[in-house]
Each structure stands twice: as C-alpha cells, then as structure tokens.
ROBADO-633260 format. One line per field, with one value per residue (C-alpha): residue in one letter; x, y, z; residue number from 1. Coordinates in steps of 0.1 Angstrom, whole numbers, always signed. Layout:
N
code	(A;...)
east	(X;...)
north	(Y;...)
up	(Z;...)
pos	(NUM;...)
This chain:
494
code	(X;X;X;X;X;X;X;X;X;X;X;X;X;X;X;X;X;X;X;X;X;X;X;X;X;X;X;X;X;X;X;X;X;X;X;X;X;X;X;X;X;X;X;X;X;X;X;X;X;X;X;X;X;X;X;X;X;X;X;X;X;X;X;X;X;X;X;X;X;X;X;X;X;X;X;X;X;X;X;X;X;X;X;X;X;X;X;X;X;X;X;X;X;X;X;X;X;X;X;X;X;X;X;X;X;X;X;X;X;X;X;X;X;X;X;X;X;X;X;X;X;X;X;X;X;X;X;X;X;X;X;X;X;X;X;X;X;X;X;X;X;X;X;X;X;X;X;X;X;X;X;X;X;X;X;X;X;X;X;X;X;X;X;X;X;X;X;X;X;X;X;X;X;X;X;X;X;X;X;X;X;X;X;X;X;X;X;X;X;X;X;X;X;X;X;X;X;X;X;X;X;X;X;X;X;X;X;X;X;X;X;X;X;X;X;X;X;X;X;X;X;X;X;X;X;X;X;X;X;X;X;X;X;X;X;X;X;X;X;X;X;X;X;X;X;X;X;X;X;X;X;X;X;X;X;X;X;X;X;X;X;X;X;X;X;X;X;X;X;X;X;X;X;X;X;X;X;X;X;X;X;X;X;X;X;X;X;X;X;X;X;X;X;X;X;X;X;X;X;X;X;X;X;X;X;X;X;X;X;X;X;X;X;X;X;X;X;X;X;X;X;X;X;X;X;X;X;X;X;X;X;X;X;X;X;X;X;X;X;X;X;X;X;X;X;X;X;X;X;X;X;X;X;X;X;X;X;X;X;X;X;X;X;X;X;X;X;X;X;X;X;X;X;X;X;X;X;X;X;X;X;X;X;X;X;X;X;X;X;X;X;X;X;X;X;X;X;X;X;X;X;X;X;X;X;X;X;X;X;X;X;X;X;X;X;X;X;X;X;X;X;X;X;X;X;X;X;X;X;X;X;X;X;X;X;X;X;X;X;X;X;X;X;X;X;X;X;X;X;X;X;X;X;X;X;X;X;X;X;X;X;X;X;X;X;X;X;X;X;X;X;X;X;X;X;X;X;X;X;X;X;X;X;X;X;X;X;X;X;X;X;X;X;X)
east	(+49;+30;+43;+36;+43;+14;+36;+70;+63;+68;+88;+58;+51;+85;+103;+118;+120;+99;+104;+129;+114;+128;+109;+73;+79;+82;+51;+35;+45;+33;+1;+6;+15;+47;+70;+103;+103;+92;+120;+145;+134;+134;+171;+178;+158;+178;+211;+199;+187;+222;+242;+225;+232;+192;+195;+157;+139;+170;+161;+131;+134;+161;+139;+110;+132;+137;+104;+100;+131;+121;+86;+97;+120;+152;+167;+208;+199;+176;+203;+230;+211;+204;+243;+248;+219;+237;+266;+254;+238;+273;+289;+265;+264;+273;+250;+215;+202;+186;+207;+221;+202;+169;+176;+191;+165;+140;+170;+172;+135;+133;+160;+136;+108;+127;+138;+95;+87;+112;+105;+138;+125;+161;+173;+141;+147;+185;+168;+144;+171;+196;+160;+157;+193;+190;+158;+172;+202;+178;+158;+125;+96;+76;+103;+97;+63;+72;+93;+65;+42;+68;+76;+39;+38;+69;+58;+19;+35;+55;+29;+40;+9;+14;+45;+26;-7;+21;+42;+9;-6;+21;+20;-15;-10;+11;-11;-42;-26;-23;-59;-44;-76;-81;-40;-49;-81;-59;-33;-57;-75;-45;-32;-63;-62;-22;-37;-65;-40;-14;-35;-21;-57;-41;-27;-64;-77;-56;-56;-97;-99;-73;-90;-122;-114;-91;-124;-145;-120;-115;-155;-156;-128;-143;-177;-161;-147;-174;-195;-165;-162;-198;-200;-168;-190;-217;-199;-187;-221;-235;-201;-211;-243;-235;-214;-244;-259;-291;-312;-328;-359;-353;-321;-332;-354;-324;-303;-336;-341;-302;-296;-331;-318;-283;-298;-321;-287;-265;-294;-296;-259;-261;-285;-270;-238;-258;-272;-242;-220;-251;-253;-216;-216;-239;-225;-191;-199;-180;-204;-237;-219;-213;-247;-260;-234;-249;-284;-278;-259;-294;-311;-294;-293;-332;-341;-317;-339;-371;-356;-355;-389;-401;-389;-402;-438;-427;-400;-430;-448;-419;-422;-396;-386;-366;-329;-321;-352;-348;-312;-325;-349;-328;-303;-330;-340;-303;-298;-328;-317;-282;-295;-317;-290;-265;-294;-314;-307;-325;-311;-311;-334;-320;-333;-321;-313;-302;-270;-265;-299;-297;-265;-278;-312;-291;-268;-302;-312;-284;-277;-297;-275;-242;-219;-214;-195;-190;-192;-211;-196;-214;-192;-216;-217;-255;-255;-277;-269;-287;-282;-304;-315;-330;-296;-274;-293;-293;-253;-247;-272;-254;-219;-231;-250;-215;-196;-218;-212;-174;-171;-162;-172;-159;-150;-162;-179;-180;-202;-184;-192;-166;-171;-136;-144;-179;-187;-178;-188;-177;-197;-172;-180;-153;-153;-123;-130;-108;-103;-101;-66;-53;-55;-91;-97;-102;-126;-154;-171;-175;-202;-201;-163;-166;-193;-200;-229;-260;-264;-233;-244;-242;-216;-235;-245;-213;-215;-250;-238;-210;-233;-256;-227;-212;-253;-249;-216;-197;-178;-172;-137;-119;-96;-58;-44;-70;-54;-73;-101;-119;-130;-152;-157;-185;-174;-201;-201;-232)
north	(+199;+195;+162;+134;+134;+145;+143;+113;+80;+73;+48;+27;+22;+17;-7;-37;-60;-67;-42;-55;-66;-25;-7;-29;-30;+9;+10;-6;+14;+47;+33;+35;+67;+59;+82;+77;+38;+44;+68;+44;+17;+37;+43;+6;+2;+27;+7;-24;-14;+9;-23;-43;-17;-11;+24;+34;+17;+31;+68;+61;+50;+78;+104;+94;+93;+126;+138;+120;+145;+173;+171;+176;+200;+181;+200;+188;+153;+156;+177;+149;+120;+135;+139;+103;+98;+115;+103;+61;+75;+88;+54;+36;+56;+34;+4;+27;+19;+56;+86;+100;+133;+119;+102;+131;+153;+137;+143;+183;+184;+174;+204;+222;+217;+218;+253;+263;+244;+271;+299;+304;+320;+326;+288;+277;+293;+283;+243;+249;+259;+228;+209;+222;+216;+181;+173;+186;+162;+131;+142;+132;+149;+138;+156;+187;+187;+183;+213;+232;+221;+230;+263;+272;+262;+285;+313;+310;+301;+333;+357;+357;+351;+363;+342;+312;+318;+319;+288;+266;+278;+268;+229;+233;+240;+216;+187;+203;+206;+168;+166;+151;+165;+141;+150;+189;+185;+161;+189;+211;+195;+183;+217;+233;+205;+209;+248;+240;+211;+235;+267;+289;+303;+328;+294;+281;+314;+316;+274;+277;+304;+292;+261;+275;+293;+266;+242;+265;+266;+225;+224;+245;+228;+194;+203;+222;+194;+172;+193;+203;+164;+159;+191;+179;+144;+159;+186;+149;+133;+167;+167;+128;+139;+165;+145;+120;+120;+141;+130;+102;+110;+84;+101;+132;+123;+105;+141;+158;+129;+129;+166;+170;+146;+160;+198;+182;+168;+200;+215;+192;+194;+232;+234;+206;+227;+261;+240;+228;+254;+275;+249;+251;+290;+288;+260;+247;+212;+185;+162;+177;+189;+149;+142;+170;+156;+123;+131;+152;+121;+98;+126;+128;+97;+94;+124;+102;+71;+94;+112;+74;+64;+104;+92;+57;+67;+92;+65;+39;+53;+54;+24;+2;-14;+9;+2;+36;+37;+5;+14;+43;+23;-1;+28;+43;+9;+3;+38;+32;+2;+10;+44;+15;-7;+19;+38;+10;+2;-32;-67;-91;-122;-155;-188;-229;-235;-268;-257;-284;-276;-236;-237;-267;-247;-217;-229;-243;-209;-201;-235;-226;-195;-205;-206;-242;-262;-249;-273;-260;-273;-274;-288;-283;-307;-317;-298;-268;-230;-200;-174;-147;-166;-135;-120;-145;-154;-120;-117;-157;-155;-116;-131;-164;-140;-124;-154;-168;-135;-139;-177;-184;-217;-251;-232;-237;-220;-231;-227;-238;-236;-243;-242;-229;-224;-232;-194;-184;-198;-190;-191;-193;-180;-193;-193;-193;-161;-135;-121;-83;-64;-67;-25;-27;-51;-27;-1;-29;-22;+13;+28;+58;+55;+66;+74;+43;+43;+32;+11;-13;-13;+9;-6;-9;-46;-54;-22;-31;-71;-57;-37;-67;-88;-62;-59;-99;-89;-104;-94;-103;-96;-111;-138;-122;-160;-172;-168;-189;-160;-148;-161;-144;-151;-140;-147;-146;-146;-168)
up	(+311;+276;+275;+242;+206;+179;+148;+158;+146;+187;+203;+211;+178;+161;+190;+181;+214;+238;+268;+294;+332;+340;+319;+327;+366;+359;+342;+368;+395;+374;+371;+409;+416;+428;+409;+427;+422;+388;+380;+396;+372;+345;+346;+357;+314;+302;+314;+307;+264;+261;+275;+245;+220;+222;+221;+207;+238;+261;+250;+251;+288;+299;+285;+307;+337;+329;+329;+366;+380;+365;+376;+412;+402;+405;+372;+377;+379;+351;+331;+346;+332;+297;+290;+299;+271;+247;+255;+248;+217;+206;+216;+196;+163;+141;+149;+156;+122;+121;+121;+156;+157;+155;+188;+203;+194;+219;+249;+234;+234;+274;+280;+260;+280;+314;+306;+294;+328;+347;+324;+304;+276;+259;+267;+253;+221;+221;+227;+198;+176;+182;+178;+141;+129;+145;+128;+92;+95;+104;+73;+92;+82;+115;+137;+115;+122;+156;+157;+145;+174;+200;+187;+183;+223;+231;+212;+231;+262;+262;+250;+210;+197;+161;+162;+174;+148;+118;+131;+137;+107;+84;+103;+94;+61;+52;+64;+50;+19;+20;+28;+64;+79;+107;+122;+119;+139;+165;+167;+174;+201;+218;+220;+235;+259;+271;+274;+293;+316;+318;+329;+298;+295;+263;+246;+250;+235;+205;+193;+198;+177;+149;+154;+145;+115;+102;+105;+85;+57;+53;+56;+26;+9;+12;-1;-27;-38;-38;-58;-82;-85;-96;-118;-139;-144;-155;-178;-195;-195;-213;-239;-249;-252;-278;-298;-306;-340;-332;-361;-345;-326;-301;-293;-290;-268;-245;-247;-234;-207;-196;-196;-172;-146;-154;-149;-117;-100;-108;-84;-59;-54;-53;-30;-10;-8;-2;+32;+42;+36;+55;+86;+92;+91;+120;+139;+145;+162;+143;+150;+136;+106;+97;+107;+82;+52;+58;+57;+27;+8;+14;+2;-28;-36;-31;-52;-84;-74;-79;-107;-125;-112;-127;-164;-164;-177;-201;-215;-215;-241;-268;-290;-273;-306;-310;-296;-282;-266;-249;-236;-222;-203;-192;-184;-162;-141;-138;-118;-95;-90;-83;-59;-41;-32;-18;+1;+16;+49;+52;+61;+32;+34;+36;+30;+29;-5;-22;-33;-63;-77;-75;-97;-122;-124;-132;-161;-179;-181;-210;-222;-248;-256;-263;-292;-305;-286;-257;-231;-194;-164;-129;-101;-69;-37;-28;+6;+19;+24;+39;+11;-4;-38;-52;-49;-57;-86;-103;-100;-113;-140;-151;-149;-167;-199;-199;-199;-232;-249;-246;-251;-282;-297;-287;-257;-215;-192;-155;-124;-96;-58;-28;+13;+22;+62;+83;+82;+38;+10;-29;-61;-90;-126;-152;-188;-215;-234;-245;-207;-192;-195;-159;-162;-163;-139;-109;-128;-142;-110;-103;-119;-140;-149;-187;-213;-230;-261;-241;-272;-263;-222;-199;-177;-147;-145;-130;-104;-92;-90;-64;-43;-38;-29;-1;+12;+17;+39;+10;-23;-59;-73;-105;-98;-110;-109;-135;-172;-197;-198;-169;-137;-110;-75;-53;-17;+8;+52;+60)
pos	(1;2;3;4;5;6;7;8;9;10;11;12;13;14;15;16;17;18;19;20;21;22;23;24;25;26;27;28;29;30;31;32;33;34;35;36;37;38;39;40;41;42;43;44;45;46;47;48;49;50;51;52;53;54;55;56;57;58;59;60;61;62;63;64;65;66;67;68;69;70;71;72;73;74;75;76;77;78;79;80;81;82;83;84;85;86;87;88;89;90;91;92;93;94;95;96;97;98;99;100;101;102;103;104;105;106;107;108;109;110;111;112;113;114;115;116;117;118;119;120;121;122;123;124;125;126;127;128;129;130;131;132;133;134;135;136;137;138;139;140;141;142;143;144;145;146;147;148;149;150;151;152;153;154;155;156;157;158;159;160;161;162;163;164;165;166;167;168;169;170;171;172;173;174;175;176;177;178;179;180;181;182;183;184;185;186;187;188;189;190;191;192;193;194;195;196;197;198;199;200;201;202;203;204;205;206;207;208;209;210;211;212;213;214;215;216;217;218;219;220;221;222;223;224;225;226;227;228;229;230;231;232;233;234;235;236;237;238;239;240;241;242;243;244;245;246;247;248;249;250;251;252;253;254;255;256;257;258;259;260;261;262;263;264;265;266;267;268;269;270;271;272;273;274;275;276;277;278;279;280;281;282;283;284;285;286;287;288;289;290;291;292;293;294;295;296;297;298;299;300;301;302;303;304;305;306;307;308;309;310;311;312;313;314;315;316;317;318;319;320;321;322;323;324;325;326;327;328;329;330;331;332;333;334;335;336;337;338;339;340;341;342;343;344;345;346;347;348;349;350;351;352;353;354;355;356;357;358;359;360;361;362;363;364;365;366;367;368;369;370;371;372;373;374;375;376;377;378;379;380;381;382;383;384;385;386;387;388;389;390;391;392;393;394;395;396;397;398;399;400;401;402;403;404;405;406;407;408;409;410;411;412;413;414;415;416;417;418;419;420;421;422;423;424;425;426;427;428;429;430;431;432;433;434;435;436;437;438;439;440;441;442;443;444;445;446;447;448;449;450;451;452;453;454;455;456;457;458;459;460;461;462;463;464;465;466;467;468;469;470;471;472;473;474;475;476;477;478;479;480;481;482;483;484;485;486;487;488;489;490;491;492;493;494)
C-alpha cells in the first residue's frame, strides 16, 4: 500500500554485509516483474541472514516478502511468515546489537498496513498502538517520526481529517522547529504522492493544503531570519559607532558615512523582505521563490558595492593625512572589493608563470621591512605554473606584510611552494611570530565578525584573501600542525 520509510534510518543504509546471492537474485527478478519468484527468494534471504544471526538484513528481507503476499491478497501467509519473523528476532535478542522492538516494529507496521490495505479500521488502530509502545522502548527518535507519518495516513485514510492535520502538524513541527526544512517538504511531497498512487483523492486534498500553508510559514520564518540577522549587525555597528570619541572631525565624519550605508542597507533589506515576502504571497512554486531569493542576494550585494563606490568622492576630498580618514577609505575599497569578489561571476585569468622568480620577486618587496635579523627564506623549484598572478600575488604579498609585522627580530619568515599531485599546487607562508590562539583560528576569515577600531585594521584583508582563493577553485586555511608561530597555506586546483 503506502509502502517506504520517510523518517527510519532504513535498512539500506544501516546494513552491515554484503546482501546474500537470495536477496540479489530477488532483486532481480522484481526488476522483472516476476513477483512470485521474487517472493520465493526473498524468504530463501530471510533464512539464509536469521541462520547467520544477521537478523537486520533478514527482517529486512521477510518484511518485503510480506509485502509480495499481501499484495495479491494472500493475508494468512503473509500473517504466517511475520510470526516466524518475530519469532527469529526473539531467538536472537541478545546478539542484535539494537534493541528487539525496533526490529519488530517494521513486522507490526506490515500488519498495520495489511489491515489499511483490507480496511480494518479498528485493527489498524490496535497495530498503531503496539507500533508506539515498541518505538518508546527502542528509544528511536526516527521510528517516532515514523509513527507520526503512519498515523497521519490512517486518520486521512479513514476520513479523520482533523485527526490527521493535528498528528502531521505536530511531525512538522518538530522538524521545523529544528530548521529540518528540506525533510518537512519531503514528507510532504511523498504523502501527496502515496495519495495521488493510492487514489485517496481527500488524503491528496488535505496534505496539499497543509502543505501549502506550512510552506508560507517556513518562507516567512527564513526571511525573518535573515533580516533579523542583519538588523542585530547593524544595531552593533551603530553601538560602536556611538561609543567613539566624537570630537574629531574626521570621525564624525566616519559615524555620518557608516550610519548612511548602515541606514541604506537596513532599507534594502526591508524592501528586499517586503518583495519576497510579497512574491511568495502570490505564488507558491518552490522554485521561483529560490530564483527570487537569489536575485535579491546579487542585488544586494550590488547596491553595498555601489554604496562604497557612492562614498569614494566624498571621502577623497578629506585630507588623507589624517589616520581616521585613511581607514575609512581603505575600509570602503575593502567592502567593494569584498562585494566584487562574492558577486562576480567571471572565470579567473591564468597565465605561465616562472614559479621560482614569482616567489623570489615577492619576498624583495618586504625585505626591506623587517625587524633585524630576521632571516627570509624562499624554497621554490625552477618549474612553470598556470596561476592567476594578479591573484596570487595580492594574497602572498598580504600574508607576507603580516608575517613582518609579527616577526620579531632575529626571527624567520618563509615562502615556500610544493607540487603535491599533477592537478594542486601549495604556496606556503611561514614565519615564527607570536601565533593565533587555536580559538580564533576559524573566525580570521569571515568578515564582519566583531567591531574592531578602523584605526588598528579592519579585519578584512584576510576575508577578501579567502574569497580570491575559493574564485581560483582553491583555498587558504592555517596549518593546525605548525607551532613555532604561524603558517598559511593557499592550496590551489590548476
């Protein structure tokens, strides 16, 4: 009848042995339409697994042998073969290595849907009942969702549809309250379909409509939480703000500048929610509602490019001698270039470098920068490699002016390169400073993480440096087994 598991981990995915020359001739012979020899084989599996002690991949087997007498209404066989299924998973108890009732709750659940399949309304409910006691003791969460499923089937199957709204909604619930989105629309789905298989036109009626409904309220939820997201960011932005010393003109002319494109993005996002939340009210198709989010995410990440670009002359004409006023303007080119880089859509140039004279030619650019002492190491094989130099470049040269600001003196700092297969290369950046707390190690590259005095950096070198490497198909990551300071690797797929 509605035959297949939404919520069980499954047998298929849990077995432990390969499946016995029974249960794969049986396969084959379903994928044939021959139903009797399958059913026949089926049972040979099931004795084969219980003789072994193999009990998951014999129920397994037994129950689908099941399925195959039922289905031409042979109901005392099928009744006959699920007490000798119980009866091996009593015998084996002690060696299952999973409690007993989980097993036996896939042998009540065929009863169960035997008795739906011959309308037994009464013996259905008595089936649902042993179901929920038996998935209690196995302490399974999946079973219990499973439970839920079934009885939402019974109670649509036999015309209970307030019973079935309340027993689907509160399966619903409990996944959307884990944000499991994705399962509740598969439930969902997979029930409208059984409805639609099994002819139950009022099932069909009822899930559609639930499922409607329930999609309007996890639309909501998600863009609510998006927007609630960026509001609470820029509610912090605007609290740093006002704790600044205000006296400088320079600075006041940062809080004006920040709270603008602060005020600018709380609107974009507004509206952005106002259109979404609109375009779902009047339409329901999953797919152009994640066609609309994504269009509005590249708009919004256009308008903050243009936002940047908007300030550049009006920071231009303050005297950049000033520090503030050149943090803020290397605060705004940082942002556009950030928004570029996650909005752009266009393949990165390569070109043949000379691999030993890119790094040397590199390292001369600080050599004049370091403490005294500190000795600069470039280990580099003379060899050629198509990589983006412009790219490359800017993340080496960023992770090298770091390097000399931690280095202290008579300490090293290292550029090394290594082929480690004929399709990645590494760049690695290594110096003997004071190091990054292993805590911290994960947050250096997301942008925007805390509210740092635009004065001391704003934290997004090492951001934008990770979003070129991921646009080269690559990555840059701290390497955890390095501990005389820091070392960074940039791994790249050429």
């Amino acid at each position: 009848m509605l035959a297949g598991l939404l919520f069980v981990s499954g047998f298929a995915n849990a077995q432990e042995v390969q499946k016995n020359e029974f249960q794969q001739r049986a396969e084959e012979e379903m994928d044939k339409g021959k139903f009797i020899n399958a059913r026949s084989l089926y049972i040979r599996a099931f004795e084969d697994y219980s003789n072994k002690g193999q009990m998951k991949q014999g129920v397994e087997c037994g129950a689908k042998a099941t399925s195959l007498y039922y289905r031409e209404n042979l109901y005392q066989e099928a009744f006959d073969l699920l007490r000798r299924v119980d009866q091996n998973i009593d015998a084996h108890r002690q060696s299952l290595g999973c409690p007993a009732e989980a097993l036996h709750y896939y042998t009540t659940k065929e009863r169960m849907q035997m008795y739906m399949k011959m309308r037994r309304s009464a013996s259905v409910m008595d089936q649902l009942n042993i179901m929920e006691k038996q998935a209690a003791a196995a302490n399974d969460e999946s079973l219990k969702n499973d439970l839920l499923y079934n009885k939402a089937i019974y109670y649509y199957t036999f015309g209970q549809n307030a019973q079935g709204n309340a027993v689907f909604k509160e399966m619903a619930d409990k996944l959307t309250a884990s944000k499991e989105y994705d399962k509740v629309d598969e439930v969902y789905q997979t029930l409208i379909a059984n409805g639609r298989r099994s002819g139950n036109a009022n099932m069909v009626a009822q899930s559609y409509s639930s499922y409607m409904v329930w999609k309007d309220s996890v639309n909501a939820l998600k863009v609510a939480d998006e927007i609630g997201a960026l509001k609470q960011q820029i509610a912090d932005n605007e609290a740093a703000i006002a704790e600044k010393d205000s006296s400088l003109s320079a600075r006041q002319v940062m809080i004006v500048s920040l709270s603008i494109l602060a005020a600018a993005l709380a609107g974009v996002l507004i509206f952005g929610g106002m259109v979404l939340l609109r375009y779902m009210h009047l339409t329901r198709k999953q797919k152009k509602t994640i066609n609309m989010a994504n269009e509005n995410n590249a708009l919004k990440a256009k308008f903050i490019s243009n936002i940047s670009a908007q300030l550049n002359p009006t920071l231009n004409k303050l005297d950049p001698a000033i520090p503030e006023v050149k943090a803020l303007r290397d605060f705004s080119a940082h942002i556009q270039t950030l928004s570029e880089l996650e909005s752009s859509e266009e393949e990165v140039e390569l070109e043949d470098t000379s691999i030993a004279m890119f790094c040397e030619s590199l390292m001369d650019q600080i050599r004049n920068k370091v403490n005294s002492g500190v000795n600069l190491d470039v280990s580099a094989p003379k060899m050629s490699a198509k990589i983006s130099k412009q790219y490359v470049s800017h993340i080496l040269l960023h992770l090298l002016n770091n390097a000399v600001e931690f280095t202290p003196a008579d300490g090293k700092i290292s550029l090394e390169f290594k082929k480690r297969s004929a399709h990645k290369i590494q760049f690695l950046v290594s110096d003997t400073g004071c190091g990054i707390p292993e805590e911290k190690r994960e947050d250096v590259f997301k942008a925007f993480l805390e509210i740092k005095d635009l004065n001391e950096g704003d934290g997004l070198g090492l951001p934008i440096c990770k979003q070129m490497a991921l646009k080269m198909n690559g990555d840059l990551e701290i390497d955890s087994s390095y501990t005389k300071g820091t070392r960074f690797v940039l791994s790249l797929n050429i």
